[in-house]
N, C-alpha and C positions, 0 to 999 in steps of 0.2 A: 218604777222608782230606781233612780239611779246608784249602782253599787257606792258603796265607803270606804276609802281603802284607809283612813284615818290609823288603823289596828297596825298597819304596816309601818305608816310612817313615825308612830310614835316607839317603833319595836328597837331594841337594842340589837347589835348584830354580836355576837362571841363569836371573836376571834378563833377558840380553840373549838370550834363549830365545823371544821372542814381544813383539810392539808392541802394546800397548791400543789403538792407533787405527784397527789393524785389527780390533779383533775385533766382528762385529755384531750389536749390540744392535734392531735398527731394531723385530722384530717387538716387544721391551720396550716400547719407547718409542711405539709407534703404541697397544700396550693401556696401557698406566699413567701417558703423557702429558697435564699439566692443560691443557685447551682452553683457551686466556685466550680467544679467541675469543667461546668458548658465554658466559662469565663477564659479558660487555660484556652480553649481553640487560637486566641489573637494575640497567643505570648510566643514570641521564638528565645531560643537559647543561642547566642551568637558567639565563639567559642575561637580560640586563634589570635586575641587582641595584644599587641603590645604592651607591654607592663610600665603603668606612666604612676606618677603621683597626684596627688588632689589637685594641685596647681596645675598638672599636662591634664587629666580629665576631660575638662570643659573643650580643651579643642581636639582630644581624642574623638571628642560624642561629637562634636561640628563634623568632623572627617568622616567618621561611618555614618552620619545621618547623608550624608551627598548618597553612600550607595542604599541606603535604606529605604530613601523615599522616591529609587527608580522603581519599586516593584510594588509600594502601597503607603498608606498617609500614616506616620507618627512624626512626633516631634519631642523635643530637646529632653522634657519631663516627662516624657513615659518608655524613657532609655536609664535603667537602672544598673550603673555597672559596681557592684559590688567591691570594698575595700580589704585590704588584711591589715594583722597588726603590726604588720611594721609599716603601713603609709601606704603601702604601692599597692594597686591596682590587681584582682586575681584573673586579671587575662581574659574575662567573659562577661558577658552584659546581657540581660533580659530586656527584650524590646515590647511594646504592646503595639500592634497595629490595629485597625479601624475595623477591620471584620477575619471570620476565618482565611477567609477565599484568600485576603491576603499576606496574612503570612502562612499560607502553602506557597504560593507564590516565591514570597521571601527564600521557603527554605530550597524551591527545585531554580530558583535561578541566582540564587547567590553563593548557595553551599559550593566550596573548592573555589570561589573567586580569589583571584591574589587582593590583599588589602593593598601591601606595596610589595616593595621588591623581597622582604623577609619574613612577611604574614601574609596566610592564610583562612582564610575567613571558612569556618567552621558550621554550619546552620540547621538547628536541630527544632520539630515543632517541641513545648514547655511540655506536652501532654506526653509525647514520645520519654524526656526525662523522665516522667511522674510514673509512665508505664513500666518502664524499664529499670530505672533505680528507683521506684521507691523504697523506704526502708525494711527492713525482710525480705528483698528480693534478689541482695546481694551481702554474701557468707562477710562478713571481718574478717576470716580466716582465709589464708588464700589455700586454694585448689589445685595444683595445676592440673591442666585440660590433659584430657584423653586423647592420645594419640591414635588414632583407627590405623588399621595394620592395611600399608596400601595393598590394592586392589587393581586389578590392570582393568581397564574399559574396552569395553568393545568397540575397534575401528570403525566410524561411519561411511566409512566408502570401502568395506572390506570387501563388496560388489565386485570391485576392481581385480580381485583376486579370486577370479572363475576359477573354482576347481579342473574343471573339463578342460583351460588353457586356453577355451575358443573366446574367449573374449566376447561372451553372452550378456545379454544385458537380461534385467530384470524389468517384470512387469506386475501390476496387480490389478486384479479383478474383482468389481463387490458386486455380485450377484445373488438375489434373493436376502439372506441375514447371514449369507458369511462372504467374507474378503478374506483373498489367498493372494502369495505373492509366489511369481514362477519365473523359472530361470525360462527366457525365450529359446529354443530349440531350431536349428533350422529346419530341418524337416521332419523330427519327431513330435509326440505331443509335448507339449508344456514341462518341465520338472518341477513339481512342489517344494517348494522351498517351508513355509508354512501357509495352516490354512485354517483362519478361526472364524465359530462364529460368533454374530452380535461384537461382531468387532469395533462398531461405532452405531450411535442411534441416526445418524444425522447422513454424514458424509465423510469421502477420504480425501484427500487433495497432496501430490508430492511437492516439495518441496524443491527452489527454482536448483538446483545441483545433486536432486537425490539426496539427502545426505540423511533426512527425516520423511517418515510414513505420517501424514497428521490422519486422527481423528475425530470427530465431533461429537460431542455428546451434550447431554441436559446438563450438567453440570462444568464442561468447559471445551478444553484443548489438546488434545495428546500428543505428545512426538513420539516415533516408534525407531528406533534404527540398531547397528552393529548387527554380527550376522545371524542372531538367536531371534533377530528384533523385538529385542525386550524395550521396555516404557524408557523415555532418555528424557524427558518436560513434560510437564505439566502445564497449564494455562486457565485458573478456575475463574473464566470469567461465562456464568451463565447465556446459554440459549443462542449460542453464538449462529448467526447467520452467516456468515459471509468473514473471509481471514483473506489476509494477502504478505508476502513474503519481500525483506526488501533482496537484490539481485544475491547479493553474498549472503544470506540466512543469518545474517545477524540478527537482526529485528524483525518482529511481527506486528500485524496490526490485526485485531478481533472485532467485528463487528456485531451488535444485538439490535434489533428492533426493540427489546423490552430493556429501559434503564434499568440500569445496575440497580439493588438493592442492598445496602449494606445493614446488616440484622445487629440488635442493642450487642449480643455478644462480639463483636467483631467477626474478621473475614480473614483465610488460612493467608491471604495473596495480596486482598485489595483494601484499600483504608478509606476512611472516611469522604477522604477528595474522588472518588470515582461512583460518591452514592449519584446519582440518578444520570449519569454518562449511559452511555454507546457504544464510544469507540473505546478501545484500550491499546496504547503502542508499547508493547515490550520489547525486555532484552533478550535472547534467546538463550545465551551464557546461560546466565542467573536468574531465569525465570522470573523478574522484577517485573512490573508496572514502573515503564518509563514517565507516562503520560496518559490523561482522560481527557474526549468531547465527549461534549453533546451532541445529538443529531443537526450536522451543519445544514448551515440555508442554502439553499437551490437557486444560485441565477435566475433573474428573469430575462426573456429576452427581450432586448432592442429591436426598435420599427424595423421590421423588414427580414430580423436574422430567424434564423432556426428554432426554433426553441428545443435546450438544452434536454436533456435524460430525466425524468423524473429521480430518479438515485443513479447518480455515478459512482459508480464505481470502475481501479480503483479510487476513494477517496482522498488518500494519502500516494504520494508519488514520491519514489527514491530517484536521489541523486548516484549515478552509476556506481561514485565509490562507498556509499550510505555515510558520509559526513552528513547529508542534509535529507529532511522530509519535506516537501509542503505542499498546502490545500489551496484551495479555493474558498475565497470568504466573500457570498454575497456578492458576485457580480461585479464589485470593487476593487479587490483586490487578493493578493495571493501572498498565503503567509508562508515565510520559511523557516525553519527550527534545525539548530543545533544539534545532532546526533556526537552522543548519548545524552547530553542534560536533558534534551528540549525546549531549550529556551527558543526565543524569539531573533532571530536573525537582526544586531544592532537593536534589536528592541524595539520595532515599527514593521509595518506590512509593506509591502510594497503597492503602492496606491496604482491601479490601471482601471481607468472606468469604464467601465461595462463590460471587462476582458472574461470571453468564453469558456476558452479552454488552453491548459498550458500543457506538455510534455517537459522533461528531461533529458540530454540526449546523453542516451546509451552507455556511449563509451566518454571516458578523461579526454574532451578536442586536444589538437594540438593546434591550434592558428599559428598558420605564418606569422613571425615578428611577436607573438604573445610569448615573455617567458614565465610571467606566474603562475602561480598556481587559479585553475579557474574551472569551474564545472558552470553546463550552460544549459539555460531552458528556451522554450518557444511559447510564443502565446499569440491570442489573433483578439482582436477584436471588432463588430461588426458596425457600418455606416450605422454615426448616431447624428439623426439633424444633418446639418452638410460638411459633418466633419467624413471622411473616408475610413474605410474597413483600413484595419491595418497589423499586419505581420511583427513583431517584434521577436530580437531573439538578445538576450539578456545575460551579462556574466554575471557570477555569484564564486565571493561574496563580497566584490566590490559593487554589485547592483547597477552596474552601469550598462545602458541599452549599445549592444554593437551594430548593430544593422536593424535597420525596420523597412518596410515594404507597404509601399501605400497602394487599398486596391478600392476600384470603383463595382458597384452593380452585382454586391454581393449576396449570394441566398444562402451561402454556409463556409463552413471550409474545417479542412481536418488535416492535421499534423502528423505526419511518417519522417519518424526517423532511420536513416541506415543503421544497420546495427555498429558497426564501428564509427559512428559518427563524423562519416565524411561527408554526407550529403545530409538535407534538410527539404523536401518534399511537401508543400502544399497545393494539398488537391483545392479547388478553387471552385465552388458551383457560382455559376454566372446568371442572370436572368436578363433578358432584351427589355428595353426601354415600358415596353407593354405588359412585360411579366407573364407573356403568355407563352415565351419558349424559356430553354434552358441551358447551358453547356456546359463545359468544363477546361479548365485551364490548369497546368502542374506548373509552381514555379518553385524550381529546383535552386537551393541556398547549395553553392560550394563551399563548405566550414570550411577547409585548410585552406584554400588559396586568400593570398592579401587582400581584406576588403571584403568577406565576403559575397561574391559576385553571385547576382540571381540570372538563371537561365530559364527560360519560358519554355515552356513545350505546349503549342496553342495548335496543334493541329489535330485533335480531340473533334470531333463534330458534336459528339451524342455527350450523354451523361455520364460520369462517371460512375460505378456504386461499389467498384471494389479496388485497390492498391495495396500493393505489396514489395517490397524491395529485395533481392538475394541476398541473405545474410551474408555479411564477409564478402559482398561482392559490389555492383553498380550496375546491373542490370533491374530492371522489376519488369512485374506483369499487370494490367490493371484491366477491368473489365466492364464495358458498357454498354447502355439502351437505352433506345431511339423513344425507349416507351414510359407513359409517367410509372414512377415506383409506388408503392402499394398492394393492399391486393386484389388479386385478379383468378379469375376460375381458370384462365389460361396463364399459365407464367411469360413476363414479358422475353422474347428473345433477346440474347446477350451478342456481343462478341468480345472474343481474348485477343488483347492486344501484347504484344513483347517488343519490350526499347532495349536500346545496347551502346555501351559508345561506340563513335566509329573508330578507326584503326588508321594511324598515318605512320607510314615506314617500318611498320612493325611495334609500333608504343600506342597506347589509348590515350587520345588526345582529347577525350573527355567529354566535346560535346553528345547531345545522347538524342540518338537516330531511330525511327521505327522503323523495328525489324520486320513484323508479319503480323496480319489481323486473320483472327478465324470467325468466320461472319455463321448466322445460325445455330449458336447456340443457346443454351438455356444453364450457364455457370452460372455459380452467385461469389463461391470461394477459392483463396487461390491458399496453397500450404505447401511452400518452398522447404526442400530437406535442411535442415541445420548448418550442413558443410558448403550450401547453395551447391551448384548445378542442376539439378534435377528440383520440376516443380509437377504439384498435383494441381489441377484444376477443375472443379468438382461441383455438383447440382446438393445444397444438403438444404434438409427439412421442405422441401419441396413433394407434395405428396403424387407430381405427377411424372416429375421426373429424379433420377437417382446416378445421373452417369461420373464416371472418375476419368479424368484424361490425363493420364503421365507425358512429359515432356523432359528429353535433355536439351540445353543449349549447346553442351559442349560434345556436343554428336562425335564421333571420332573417323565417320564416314565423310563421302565426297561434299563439300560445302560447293551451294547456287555461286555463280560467278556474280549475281549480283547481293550477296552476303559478304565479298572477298573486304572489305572492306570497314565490316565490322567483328565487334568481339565477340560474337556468336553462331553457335551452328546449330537450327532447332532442329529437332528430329522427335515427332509421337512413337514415344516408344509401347505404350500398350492403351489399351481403353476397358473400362470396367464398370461393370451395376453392381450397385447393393440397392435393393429395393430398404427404404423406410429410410437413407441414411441421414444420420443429425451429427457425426463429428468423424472425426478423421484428425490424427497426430503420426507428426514421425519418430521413430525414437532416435537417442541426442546423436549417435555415428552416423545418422542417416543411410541406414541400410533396411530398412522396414519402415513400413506404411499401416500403421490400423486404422481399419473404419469399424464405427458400431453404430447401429441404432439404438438409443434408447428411448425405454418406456416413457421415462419421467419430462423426456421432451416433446410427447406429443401431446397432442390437445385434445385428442376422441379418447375415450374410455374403451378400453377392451374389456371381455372378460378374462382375455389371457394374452400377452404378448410376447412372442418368441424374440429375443434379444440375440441378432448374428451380428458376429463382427467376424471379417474378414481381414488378414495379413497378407500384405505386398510386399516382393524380397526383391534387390535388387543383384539380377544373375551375373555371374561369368562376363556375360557379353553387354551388360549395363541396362537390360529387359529387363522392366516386371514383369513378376508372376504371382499370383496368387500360389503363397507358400501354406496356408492353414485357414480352416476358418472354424471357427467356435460357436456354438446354438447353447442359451442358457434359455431358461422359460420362469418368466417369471408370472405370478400371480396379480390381480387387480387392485 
């Protein structure tokens, strides 16, 4: 039998039966409550506006909407510019744009733009206002600030001022869980300078001028410098893998495998716009977050070319004077940015399809007949279809291509710059019709001369696998085999080759002549001193061979009569083993050579491995010697 619910429906309800204030709603209102909160992410505060009346208004908001809608979508009615009581306009306008993302945007590439010639356009995110001045978070009463009782800083290059007077450089060691840093000694042991441990979880890395000791850790970035080397930056961007420096240490760039995570309480450093990035490019000044990516897309290659690094690094590439950074986007094209805003170079990439890889060069060119201002890149890209592999080299930041180089029967090609940027060096791997041999070809770009004019150096038989140019000079070393690369239980034989210009009446007349091949050996690296003359050329991470060959060109003995004619005089000045060796640096006077092996670069497991690094000094009579050598033991 079916219930009745008859008793219900003839029932009276009393009002004074139950109070609405009690009854709880909360779980309702926690799920189908609007966040004003989240809302604020797409308002910017726009701050710097000329002060117009209701009648100039309408075509104040036409004017700023031109710059409003280069960086994301709003329009006419969702630009609120607030009135006063006397009619005129109070100089700032709330804008809504269409999602977060852009107006961050808004605020990192508009903020400081000129409106016109007497405004300033001012750009704040709405949430920054809300954080900042909400009410109670700024006194009525004014305060003035505390003045802190200055403080002298410690010198970053107080290096410079060797107590000993010998003009010693510094060096650091991180062995086992401590890193020390020591004044280098010529023939004594090391001097401690300090020596701590668990000085970083991660790794150390100096900075491209010394000026900073970095450390890694789980929770960021450290700079270490002045002569106590106490903390100078901080950098809290988690798990950082991988950092790079641009040339003058203004800016850094951070790299994580693991995105950022920005936690409900906020972050001491980083804001909201950097939750699930990668990269992070700072200012080193002010320890800011300039700019966040994400983990960039990896070129594919074109029929025929190379295929590119699975992670290149680095990602980000300085322009010599650091006005500019830029990447590689996807094979397509190559974006550049504004230093310090960030922004986008004219606001577009620069479109090159299929382009591999670009460089910067080095130093500010000076081109014949160029008098602007102009910093210059190179880039290659390889036969796509039956279009031709082709060299471009690019000013910035007019974007205009000044020379390109069309090449056929291409298998790769890599970009060397001089270090003063007078020449432009691509190494060229070539494949015969068959693809079954290979060679190489260097076609040498002369920046200064009118026209950049390319010179060919095609008398290469073998392969290339290594080049390298004399800093501050015009000489390189490059070294080849006959044998395919890869690997091999026998390492393939090498030889070193050395080019020079030749010499007419006593002036280097520029073109660039082979000087001497040394046939038999087994190099892989070449590592030219800083000041050039003197070059190492060395067997490293090779488990069956370990040799160092020192070489001057500027011999000061008898020169071959058939050298008389070029700018060089070779001479091997010493030869040396380090069994296990995986690197070799000069320091920056180029007066010492370190090689070390390390543990962390070899690929078998020890239970213990003895970490020697050996010091070359360059003597009196312009000899290496092996001036010290060092044994640490580290554990597995």
């Amino acid at each position: 039998m079916a219930p009745s619910f008859d008793h219900l429906r003839d029932a009276e309800v009393d009002e004074d039966d139950y109070d609405e204030n009690e009854i709880d709603i909360s779980d309702l209102r926690e799920k189908y409550e609007v966040q004003l909160e989240q809302g604020y992410d797409t308002f910017v505060v726009v701050d710097g506006l000329p002060e117009v009346t209701e009648e100039q208004k309408p075509k104040l908001v036409k004017f700023l909407l031109k710059k409003l809608t280069q960086v994301g979508k709003t329009k006419e009615d969702l630009v609120h510019m607030p009135m006063g009581e006397n009619g005129k306009s109070l100089r700032f306008a709330f804008v809504e744009f269409s999602s977060p993302a852009e107006a961050a945007a808004a605020v990192r590439q508009l903020d400081m733009v000129p409106l016109d010639k007497k405004h300033t356009l001012r750009v704040n995110k709405m949430t920054d206002i809300d954080r900042y001045g909400k009410e109670g978070r700024v006194d009525e009463k004014y305060t003035p600030p505390k003045i802190e009782e200055f403080t002298e800083k410690e010198h970053l290059r107080s290096f410079l001022a060797d107590p000993s007077g010998r003009g010693r450089d510094q060096v650091a060691l991180y062995r086992g869980d401590s890193v020390g840093i020591f004044w280098n000694n010529e023939k004594d042991a090391p001097e401690t300078i300090v020596d701590r441990q668990h000085w970083t979880e991660s790794f150390i890395q100096w900075s491209p001028l010394g000026s900073y000791l970095v450390s890694v850790h789980q929770q960021g970035v450290q700079l270490w410098g002045g002569a106590s080397w106490s903390r100078q930056k901080r950098f809290a961007h988690p798990f950082v893998n991988m950092l790079d420096f641009s040339p003058g240490e203004k800016y850094i760039v951070t790299w994580s495998n693991r995105p950022i995570s920005i936690p409900d309480e906020g972050h001491p450093q980083l804001s909201i716009d950097e939750d699930g990035k990668n990269y992070v490019i700072w200012d080193v000044e002010t320890a800011k977050p300039l700019r966040s990516f994400s983990n960039l897309d990896i070129p594919a290659a074109a029929d025929g070319a190379k295929a590119p690094p699975k992670f290149p690094w680095p990602a980000f590439k300085w322009s010599a004077d650091e006005k500019y950074v830029a990447r590689l986007t996807q094979g397509q094209s190559i974006s550049v940015y504004e230093l310090p805003r960030m922004n986008l170079l004219d606001k577009t990439t620069i479109k090159i399809d299929g382009v591999m890889d670009f460089e910067w060069a080095p130093a500010t060119p000076r081109r014949e007949g160029v008098k602007q201002y102009e910093q210059l890149f190179c880039y290659w890209t390889p036969e796509i279809g039956s279009n031709p592999a082709k060299v471009g080299l690019m000013s910035v930041p007019s974007k205009q291509v000044v020379r390109t180089l069309n090449l056929f029967s291409v298998t790769d090609a890599k970009l060397h710059w001089q270090s003063d940027a007078t020449y432009l060096s691509v190494k060229v791997d070539r494949h015969s019709k068959s693809k079954k041999s290979q060679a190489t070809t260097l076609e040498i770009f002369r920046i200064k001369e009118k026209g950049v004019p390319v010179e060919v150096v095609d008398t290469i038989k073998d392969t290339v696998i290594n080049f390298a140019w004399e800093p501050k000079g015009d000489r390189f070393v490059i070294i080849t085999t006959s044998e395919p690369a890869g690997p091999t239980a026998v390492p393939p034989k090498t030889s070193v080759s050395f080019f020079c210009p030749e010499k007419a009446k006593g002036q280097t007349v520029g073109n660039f002549k082979h000087l001497r091949t040394l046939d038999k050996k087994n190099s892989n690296a070449i590592y030219w001193s800083p000041r050039g003359r003197f070059v190492v050329v060395a067997t490293v991470a090779n488990a069956q061979n370990s040799d160092l060959d020192f070489y001057d060109l500027d011999f000061e003995g008898e020169k071959p009569e058939s050298d008389k004619d070029l700018t060089a005089n070779l001479q091997l000045m010493n030869t040396a083993d380090h069994y296990g060796l995986t690197d070799i640096q000069w320091d920056p006077a180029g007066r010492y050579v370190a090689s070390w092996a390390s543990a962390w670069k070899h690929s078998v497991s020890w239970e213990s491995f003895c970490l020697i690094s050996s010091e070359f000094q360059v003597d009196e009579a312009g000899f290496f010697v092996i001036s010290r050598t060092y044994t640490s033991l580290f554990s597995d």
